[in-house]
C-alpha positions as CSV (number, residue, x, y, z in Angstrom):
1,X,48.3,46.7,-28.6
2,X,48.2,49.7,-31.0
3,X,44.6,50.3,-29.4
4,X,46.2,50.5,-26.1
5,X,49.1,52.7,-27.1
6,X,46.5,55.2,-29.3
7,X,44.8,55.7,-26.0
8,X,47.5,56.1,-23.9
9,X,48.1,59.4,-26.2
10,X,45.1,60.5,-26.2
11,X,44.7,60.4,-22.5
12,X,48.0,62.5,-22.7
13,X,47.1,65.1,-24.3
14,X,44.6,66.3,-22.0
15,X,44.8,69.5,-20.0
16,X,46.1,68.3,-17.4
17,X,49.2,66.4,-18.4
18,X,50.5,69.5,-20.1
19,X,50.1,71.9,-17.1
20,X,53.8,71.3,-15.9
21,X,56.0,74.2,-16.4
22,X,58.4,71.5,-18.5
23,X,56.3,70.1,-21.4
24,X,54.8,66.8,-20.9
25,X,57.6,64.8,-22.6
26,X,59.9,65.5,-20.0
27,X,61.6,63.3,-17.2
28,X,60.6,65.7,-14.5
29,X,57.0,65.2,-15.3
30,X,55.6,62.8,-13.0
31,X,53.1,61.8,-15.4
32,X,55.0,61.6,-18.0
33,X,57.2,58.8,-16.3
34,X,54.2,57.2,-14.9
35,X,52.9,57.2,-18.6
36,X,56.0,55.5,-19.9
37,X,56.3,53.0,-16.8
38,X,52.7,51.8,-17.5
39,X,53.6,51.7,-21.6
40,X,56.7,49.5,-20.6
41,X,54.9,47.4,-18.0
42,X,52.6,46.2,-20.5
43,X,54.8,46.2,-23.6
44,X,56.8,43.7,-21.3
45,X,53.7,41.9,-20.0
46,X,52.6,41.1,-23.5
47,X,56.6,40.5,-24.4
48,X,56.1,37.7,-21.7
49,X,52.8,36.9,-23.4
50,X,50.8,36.9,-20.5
51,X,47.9,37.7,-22.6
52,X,48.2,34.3,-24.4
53,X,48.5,32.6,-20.4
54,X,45.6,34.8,-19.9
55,X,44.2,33.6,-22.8
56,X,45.0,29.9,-22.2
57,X,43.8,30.1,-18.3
58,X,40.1,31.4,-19.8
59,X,40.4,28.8,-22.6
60,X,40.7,26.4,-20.0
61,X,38.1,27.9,-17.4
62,X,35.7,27.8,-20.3
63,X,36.5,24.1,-21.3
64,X,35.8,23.4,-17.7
65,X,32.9,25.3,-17.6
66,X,32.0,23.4,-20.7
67,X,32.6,19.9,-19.1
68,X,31.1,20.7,-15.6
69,X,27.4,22.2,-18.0
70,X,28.0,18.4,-20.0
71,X,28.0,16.6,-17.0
72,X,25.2,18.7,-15.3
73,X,23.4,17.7,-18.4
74,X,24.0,14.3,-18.2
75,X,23.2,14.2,-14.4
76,X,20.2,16.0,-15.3
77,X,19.2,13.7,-17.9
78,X,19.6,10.5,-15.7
79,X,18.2,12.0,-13.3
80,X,15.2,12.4,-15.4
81,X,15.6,8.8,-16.1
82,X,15.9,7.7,-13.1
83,X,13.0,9.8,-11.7
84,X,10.5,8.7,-14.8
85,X,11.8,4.7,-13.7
86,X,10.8,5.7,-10.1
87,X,7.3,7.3,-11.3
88,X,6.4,4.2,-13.8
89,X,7.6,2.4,-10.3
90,X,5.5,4.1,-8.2
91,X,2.6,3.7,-10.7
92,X,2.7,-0.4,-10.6
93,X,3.4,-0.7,-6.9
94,X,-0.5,1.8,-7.1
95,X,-1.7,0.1,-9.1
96,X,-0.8,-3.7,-7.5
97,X,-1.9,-2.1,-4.4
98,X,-5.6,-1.5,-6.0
99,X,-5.6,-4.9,-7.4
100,X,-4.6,-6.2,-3.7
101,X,-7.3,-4.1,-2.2
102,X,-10.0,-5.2,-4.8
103,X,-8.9,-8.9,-4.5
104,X,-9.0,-8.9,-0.5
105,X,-12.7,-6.9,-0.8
106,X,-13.9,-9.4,-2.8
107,X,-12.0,-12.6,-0.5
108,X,-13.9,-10.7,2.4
109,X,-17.4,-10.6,0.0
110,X,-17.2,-14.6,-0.7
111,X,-16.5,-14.6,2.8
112,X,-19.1,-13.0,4.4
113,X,-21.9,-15.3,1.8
114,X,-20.2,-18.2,3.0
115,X,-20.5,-17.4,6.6
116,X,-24.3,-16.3,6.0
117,X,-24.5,-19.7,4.2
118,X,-22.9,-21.5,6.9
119,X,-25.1,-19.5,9.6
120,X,-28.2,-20.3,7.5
121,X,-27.4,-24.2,7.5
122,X,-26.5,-24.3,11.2
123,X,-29.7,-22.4,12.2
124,X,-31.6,-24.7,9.7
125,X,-30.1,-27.7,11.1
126,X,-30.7,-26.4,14.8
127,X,-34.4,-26.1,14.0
128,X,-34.3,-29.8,12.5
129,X,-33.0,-30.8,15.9
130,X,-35.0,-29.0,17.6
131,X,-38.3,-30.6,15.9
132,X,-36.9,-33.6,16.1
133,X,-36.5,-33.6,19.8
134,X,-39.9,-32.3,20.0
135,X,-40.9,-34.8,17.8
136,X,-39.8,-37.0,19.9
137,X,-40.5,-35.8,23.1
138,X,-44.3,-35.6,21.9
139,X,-44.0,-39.5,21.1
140,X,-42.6,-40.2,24.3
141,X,-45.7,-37.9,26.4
142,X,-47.9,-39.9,24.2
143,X,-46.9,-43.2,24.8
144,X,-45.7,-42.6,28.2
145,X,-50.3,-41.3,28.3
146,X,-50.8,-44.2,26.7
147,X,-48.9,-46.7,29.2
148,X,-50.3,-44.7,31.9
149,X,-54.0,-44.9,30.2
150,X,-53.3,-48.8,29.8
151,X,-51.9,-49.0,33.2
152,X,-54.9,-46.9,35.1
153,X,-57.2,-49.0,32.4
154,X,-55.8,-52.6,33.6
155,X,-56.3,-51.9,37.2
156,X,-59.6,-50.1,36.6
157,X,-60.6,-53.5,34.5
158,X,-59.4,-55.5,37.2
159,X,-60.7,-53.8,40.3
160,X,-64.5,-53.8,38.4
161,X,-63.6,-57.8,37.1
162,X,-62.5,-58.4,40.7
163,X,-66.4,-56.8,42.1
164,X,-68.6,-58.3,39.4
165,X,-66.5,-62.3,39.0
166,X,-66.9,-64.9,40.4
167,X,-64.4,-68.2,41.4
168,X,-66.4,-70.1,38.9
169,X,-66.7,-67.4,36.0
170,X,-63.0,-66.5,36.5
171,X,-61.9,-70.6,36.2
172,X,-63.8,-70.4,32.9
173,X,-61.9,-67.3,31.5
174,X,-58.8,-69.1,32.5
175,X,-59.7,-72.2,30.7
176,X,-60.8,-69.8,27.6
177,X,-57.4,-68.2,27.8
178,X,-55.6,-71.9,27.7
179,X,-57.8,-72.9,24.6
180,X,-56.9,-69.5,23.0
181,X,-53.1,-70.2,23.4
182,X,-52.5,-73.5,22.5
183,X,-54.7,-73.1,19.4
184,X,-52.5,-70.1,18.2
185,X,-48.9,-71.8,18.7
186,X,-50.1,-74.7,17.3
């Protein structure tokens, strides 16, 4: 306050404030009275103690300053928390993901040896069959050559028997073919 009033002179005694005809100190100076209004204005503000409301109302701006930079902080630093959870998340879910890609590549691999195994034993098999019925159908040409030989053969045999025999010569085989049987089941 004394600071205030020591400048409040000072700015008084200027050039300008003593220019009126009357001395500065006088009621007819404009200056003067605004002077003295403004001294009493704030001799009665801090009467009033509006400094100390001043006061208090930047005490308590500052305290909610204070609070609102604490609770940033704490936001801040669970946020932080929250994002390093979220990245350690992120991470697992990566790395599972590999570990589900590698597993399904190597599912796929088995796969793939058991479908060329499979493919190998049906084609193997296939060919078996295929021999087989060769196989087979070679057996069946050769005895089906063979009947036909033995058929062509008989009547051959039997058309040259029928030119070169004779009634007597064919009684004789017959009699030769009793003697044959009836020793052989006996």
């Amino acid at each position: 306050m004394k600071k205030l009033l020591t400048l409040s002179l000072v700015a008084l005694a200027t050039p300008a404030m003593a220019a009126s005809d009357e001395g500065f100190f006088s009621l007819a100076n404009t200056n003067f009275v605004v002077t003295l209004a403004f001294l009493l204005f704030v001799t009665f503000l801090a009467y009033m103690g509006v400094h100390n409301l001043l006061g208090g109302q930047l005490d308590k701006r500052a305290d909610g300053i204070k609070s609102e930079l604490d609770e940033a902080r704490a936001l801040r630093e669970e946020a932080q928390t929250v994002l390093a959870s979220y990245e350690r998340k992120q991470k697992e879910v990566k790395d599972q993901a590999a570990r589900i890609v590698a597993h399904a590549k190597e599912e796929a691999a088995t796969a793939a040896e058991l479908a060329k195994e499979d493919l190998k034993a049906s084609i193997a098999r296939r060919l078996a069959a295929a021999q087989d019925q060769i196989v087979s159908a070679q057996a069946a040409a050769v005895k089906e050559v063979r009947d036909t030989a033995a058929v062509v053969a008989v009547g051959a045999a039997r058309d040259v028997i029928a030119k070169q025999m004779t009634a007597a010569d064919g009684n004789k085989l017959i009699e030769d073919a009793i003697k044959d049987v009836e020793a052989k089941l006996h």
